[in-house]
N, C-alpha and C positions, 0 to 999 in steps of 0.2 A: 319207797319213792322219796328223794332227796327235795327237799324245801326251798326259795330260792334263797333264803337267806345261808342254806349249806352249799350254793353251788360256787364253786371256785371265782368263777366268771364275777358273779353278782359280789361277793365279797371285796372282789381285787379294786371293782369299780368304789363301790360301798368305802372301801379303805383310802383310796386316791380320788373322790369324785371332782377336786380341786385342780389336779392336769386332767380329767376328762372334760370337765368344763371348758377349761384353757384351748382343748384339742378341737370343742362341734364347731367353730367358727370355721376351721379347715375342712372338715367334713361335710359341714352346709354345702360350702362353697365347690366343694369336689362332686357333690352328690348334682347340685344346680347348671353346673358348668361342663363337666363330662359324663356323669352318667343318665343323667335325664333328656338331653340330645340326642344319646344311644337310639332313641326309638327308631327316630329317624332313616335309620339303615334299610328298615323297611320298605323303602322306596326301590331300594333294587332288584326288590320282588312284584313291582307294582309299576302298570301302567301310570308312571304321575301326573297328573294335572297340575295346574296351580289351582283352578277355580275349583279345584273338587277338594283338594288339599292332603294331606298324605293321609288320612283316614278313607277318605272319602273314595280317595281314585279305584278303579277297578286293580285287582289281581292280575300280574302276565300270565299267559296261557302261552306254553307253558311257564311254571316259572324260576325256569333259569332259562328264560329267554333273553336276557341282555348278557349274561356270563358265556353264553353259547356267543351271540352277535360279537363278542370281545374276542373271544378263542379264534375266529373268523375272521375278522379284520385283516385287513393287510397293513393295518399297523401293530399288531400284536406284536409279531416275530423281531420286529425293529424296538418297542419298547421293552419289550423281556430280556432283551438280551445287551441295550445301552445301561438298563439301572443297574442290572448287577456288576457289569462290568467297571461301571463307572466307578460304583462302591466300593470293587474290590481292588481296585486301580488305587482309589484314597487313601482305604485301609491298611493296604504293603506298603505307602509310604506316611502316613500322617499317623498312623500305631506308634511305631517305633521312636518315631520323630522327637514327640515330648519327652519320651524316656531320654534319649540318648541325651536331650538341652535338659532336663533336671542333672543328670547325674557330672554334666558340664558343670552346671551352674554350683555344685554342690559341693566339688572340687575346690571353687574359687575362696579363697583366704581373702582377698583386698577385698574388705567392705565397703569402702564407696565404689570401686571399679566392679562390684558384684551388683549393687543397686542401680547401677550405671546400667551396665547391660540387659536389667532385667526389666527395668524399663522401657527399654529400647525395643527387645522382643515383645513386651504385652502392647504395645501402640497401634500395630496395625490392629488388630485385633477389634478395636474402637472405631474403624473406618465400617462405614457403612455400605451393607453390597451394591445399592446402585451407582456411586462413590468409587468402588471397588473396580465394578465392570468398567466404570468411563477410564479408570487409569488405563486398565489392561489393554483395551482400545485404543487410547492415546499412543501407550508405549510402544504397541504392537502395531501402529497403522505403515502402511507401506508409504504412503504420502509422507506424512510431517512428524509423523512419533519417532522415538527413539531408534527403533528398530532399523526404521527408513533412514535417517541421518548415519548412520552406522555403514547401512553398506551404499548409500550413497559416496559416502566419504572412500569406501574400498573398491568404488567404480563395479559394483555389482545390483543385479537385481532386487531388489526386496521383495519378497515373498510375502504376501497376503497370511498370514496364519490362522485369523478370526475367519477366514473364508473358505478352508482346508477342512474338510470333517476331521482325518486323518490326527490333527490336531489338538482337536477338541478337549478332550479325554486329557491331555497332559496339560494345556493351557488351565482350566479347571484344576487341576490334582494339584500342579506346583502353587499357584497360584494363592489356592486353601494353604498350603503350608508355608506359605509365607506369611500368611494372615495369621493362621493360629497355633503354630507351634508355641511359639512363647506363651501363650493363654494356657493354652493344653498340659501345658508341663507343671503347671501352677501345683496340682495337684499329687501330681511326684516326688516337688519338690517340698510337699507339707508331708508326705509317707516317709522320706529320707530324714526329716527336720525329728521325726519322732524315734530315730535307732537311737538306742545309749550309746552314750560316748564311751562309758567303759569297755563297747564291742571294740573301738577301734586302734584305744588305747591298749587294750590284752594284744589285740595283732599286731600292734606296734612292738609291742613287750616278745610278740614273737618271732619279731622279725618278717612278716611279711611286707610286700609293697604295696603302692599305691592300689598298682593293675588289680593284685590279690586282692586287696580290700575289695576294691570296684566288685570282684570275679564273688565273693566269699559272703560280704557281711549288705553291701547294697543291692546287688541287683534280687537275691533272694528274698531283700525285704520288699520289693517292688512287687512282684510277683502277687500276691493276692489280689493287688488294687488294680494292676494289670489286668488279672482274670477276669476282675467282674465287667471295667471296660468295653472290655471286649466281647462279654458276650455283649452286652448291651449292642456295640458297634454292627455285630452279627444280626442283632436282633433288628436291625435295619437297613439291614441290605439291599430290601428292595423297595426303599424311601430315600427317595434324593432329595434335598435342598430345591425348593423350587424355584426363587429370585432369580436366584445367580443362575441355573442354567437355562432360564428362560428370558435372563437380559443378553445374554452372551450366544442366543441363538440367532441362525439367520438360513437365508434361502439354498446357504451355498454349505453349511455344515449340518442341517438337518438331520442327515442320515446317521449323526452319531449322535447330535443333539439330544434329540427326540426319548425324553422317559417318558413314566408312566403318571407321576406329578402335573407335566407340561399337556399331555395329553387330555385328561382327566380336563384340566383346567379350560384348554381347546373345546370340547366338546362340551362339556358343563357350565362354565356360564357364558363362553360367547357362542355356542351353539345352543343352550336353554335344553339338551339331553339328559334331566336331570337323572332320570332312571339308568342308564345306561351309562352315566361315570359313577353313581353311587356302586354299583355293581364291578366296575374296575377297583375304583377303591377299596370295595371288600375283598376282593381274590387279593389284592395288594398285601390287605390289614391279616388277611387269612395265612400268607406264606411268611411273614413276617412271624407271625407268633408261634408259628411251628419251627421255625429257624430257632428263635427264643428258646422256645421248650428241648432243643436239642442239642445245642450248644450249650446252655448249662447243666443238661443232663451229663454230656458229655465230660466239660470240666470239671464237673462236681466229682466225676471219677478217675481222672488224670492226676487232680492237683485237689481235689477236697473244697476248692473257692469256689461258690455259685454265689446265685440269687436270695434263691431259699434251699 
């Protein structure tokens, strides 16, 4: 029987307990703030009250009688099927996006016209979603915004877009990628910052070109920080952003509006349902970490870059 003083664990600590010290303040705070809430979940197995309080309320009978009441809904089939799509509508364009503005940016030789620009991209970024949604409305109004003066001036109609379900989905997508591409790339552009330069100098020495470089020594090295990204992005598939598509909704785009966030939020505090969106939330948090667990299992086998 091994002693604590021989067990690996207890020495490692025993030998650094100076960053372990350093580390419980993070761990307090991690332990206080997200895992001791955890209990809470419990409520979507439970008639809740407030005045009886989440101990006290009775058990649903049965209980997964709110996860049933959700599957049933006639709003189900309309939230299942806008989060994904909506996410995966962002993710074929806002994935790629940052890649392609690092390896832009990485290209650029002029130092101030390279600072210039990359300022320029990280700004929006800084604007705030409710900030955000009044441009998008401004620009997009058929009355007075931009859009309207545009085909006023070409003797055409203007077309309500914010009022268009149809719409939705792309006003949203491009919109994010206007915001945060420049942001997003920040971190490609630190993965690129770290290749030797001797990688580019031997291909120079060999004669290849720029394209080749891009093709050969960059985008290979992107590739890990790529992987993990992504699975992460995967890993949330079926969590939208809640602000922004619920400042950007209205009576006449509903029908592609409508996720599982906004719904949640409808039902849970201005209907006071507490039991019955904690329980959407959990089938939510449930497809989510199964996505997670698959997507880097998968990766982890393709390209060797996961999580863990």
């Amino acid at each position: 029987m091994k002693t604590s003083y021989q067990n690996p664990a207890a020495k490692n600590i025993r030998q650094n307990w100076g960053l372990y010290l350093l580390l419980l303040p993070s761990v307090i705070l991690l332990i206080c703030f997200a895992y001791k809430p955890m209990y809470g979940v419990i409520i979507a197995f439970k008639d809740y009250k407030s005045a009886s309080g989440i101990i006290g309320s009775p058990w649903a009978d049965p209980w997964y009688k709110y996860f049933l009441r959700f599957f049933k809904s006639f709003q189900f089939k309309t939230t299942i099927t806008n989060t994904p799509l909506i996410n995966i509508y962002s993710l074929t364009v806002n994935f790629p996006l940052p890649i392609i503005m690092a390896l832009i940016i990485n290209q650029m030789h002029a130092g101030k016209f390279k600072r210039v620009f990359q300022t320029i991209t990280y700004m929006p970024h800084f604007i705030s979603t409710v900030v955000m949604v009044g441009l998008i409305r401004i620009f997009l109004s058929p009355g007075i915004g931009f859009m309207g003066n545009i085909c006023n001036l070409l003797g055409i109609e203007a077309p309500n877009l914010m009022g268009e379900a149809s719409a939705f989905k792309s006003i949203y997508v491009w919109s994010d990628a206007w915001q945060h591409t420049g942001w997003d790339s920040i971190i490609y552009i630190a993965a690129l910052s770290n290749i030797d330069i001797y990688l580019y100098e031997a291909a120079t020495i060999d004669g290849a070109s720029k394209l080749q470089k891009l093709r050969y020594i960059d985008i290979p090295m992107l590739i890990p920080t790529a992987s993990i990204l992504l699975i992460m992005r995967v890993g949330n598939l079926m969590s939208l952003g809640f602000e922004k598509v619920y400042l950007m909704q209205n009576d006449l785009n509903l029908s592609a509006s409508e996720v599982i966030a906004t719904y949640v939020y409808k039902i849970g505090i201005n209907g006071a349902q507490y039991s019955y969106s904690a329980a959407i939330n959990m089938f939510n948090t449930i497809i989510n970490f199964i996505l997670l667990i698959t997507v880097n299992q998968i990766t982890k086998k393709i390209s060797e870059n996961s999580l863990w």
